[in-house]
C-alpha positions in Angstrom: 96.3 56.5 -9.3 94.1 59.1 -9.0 90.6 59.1 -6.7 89.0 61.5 -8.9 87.0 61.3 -12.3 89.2 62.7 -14.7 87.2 64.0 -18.0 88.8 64.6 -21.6 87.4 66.7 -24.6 88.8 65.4 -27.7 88.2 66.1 -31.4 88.6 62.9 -33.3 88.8 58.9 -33.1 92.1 58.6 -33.0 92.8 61.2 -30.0 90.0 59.5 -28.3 91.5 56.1 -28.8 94.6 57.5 -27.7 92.9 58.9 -24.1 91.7 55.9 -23.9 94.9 53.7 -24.1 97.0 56.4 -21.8 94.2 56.3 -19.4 94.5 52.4 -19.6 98.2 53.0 -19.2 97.7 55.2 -16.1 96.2 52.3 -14.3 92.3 53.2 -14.9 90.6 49.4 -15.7 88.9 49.4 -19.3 85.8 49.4 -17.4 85.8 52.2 -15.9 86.6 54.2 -19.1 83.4 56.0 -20.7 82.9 57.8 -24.0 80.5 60.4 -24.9 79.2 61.7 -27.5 76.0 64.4 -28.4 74.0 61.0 -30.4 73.1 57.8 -28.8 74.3 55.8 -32.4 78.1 58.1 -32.0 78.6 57.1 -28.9 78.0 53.3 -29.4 80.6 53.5 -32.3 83.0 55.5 -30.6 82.9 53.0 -27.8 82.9 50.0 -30.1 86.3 51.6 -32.1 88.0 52.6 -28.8 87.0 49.7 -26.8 85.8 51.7 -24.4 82.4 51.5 -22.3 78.9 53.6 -22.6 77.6 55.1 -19.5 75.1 52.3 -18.6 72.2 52.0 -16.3 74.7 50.5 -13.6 76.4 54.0 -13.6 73.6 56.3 -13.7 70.7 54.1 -11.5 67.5 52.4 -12.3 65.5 56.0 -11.7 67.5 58.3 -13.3 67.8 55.8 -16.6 64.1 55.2 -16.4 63.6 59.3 -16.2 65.8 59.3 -19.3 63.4 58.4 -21.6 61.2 61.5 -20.8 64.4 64.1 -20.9 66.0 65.7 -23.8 69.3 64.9 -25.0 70.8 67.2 -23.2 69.2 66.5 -19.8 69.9 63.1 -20.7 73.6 63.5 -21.0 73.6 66.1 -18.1 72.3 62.9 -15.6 75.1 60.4 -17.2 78.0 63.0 -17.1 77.2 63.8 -13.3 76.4 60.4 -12.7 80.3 59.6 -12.8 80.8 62.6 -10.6 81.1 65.9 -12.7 79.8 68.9 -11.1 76.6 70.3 -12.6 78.1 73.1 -13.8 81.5 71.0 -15.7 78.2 68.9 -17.1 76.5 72.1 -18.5 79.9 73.0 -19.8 80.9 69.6 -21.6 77.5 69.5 -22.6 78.7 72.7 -25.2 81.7 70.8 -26.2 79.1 67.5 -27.2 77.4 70.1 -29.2 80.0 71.1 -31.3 80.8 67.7 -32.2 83.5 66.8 -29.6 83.6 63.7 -28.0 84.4 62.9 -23.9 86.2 60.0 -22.5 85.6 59.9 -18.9 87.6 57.6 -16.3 86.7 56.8 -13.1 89.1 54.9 -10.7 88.0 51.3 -9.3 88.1 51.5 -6.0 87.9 48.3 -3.2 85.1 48.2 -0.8 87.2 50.0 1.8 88.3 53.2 0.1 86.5 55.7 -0.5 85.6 57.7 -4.0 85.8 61.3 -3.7 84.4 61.6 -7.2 84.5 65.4 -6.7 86.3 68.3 -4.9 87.5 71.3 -5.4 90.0 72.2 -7.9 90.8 68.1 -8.1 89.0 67.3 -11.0 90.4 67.3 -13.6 89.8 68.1 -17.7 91.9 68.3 -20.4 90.9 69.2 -23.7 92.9 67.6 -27.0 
């Protein structure tokens, strides 16, 4: 099981429904699997037809969600794709791929109270575009 946030850039329902079940498969919980998309009203349907979860307040903090409101979209989903741990400069990149209609399914591991996340480092995190 990996200790990193692992992001995917796919192209259609179905592939993301795929991701989503191998990233079940892999051993990532269903609650810790995210989908993205560039509208608000996408990404609730996306997540309703996958079964997979919106990035929530929990995930990005009471501040950041409140500062939200005052943001553009794409500041907006800057804050919630490196509020799972993307670098700022992956989020400026996947931010692209939103605009052109993609959609993101990110996966964070669940981790107990002892271990420790490394959300980020290096060349371990890891994309993959379907």
């Amino acid at each position: 099981m990996s200790t990193y946030t692992r992001v995917s850039v796919t192209s259609s329902l179905e592939d993301t429904q795929n991701k989503v079940q191998q990233l079940h498969s892999e051993g990532f919980k269903k609650d810790h699997i995210y989908v993205l998309t560039h509208s608000a009203e996408g990404t609730e349907y996306v997540a309703e037809f996958t079964g997979a979860e919106q990035i929530s307040m929990a995930e990005e903090g009471l501040f950041a969600s409140i500062a939200n409101l005052f943001r553009s979209r794409s500041e907006e989903l800057r804050v919630k794709i490196m509020a799972l741990g993307v670098p700022e400069a992956e989020a400026d990149s996947l931010i692209t791929e939103l605009e052109w209609g993609k959609i993101l399914v990110l996966a964070t591991p669940h981790m107990s109270d002892e271990d420790t996340l490394l959300m980020y480092q290096g060349e371990a995190f890891q994309r993959t575009i379907i």
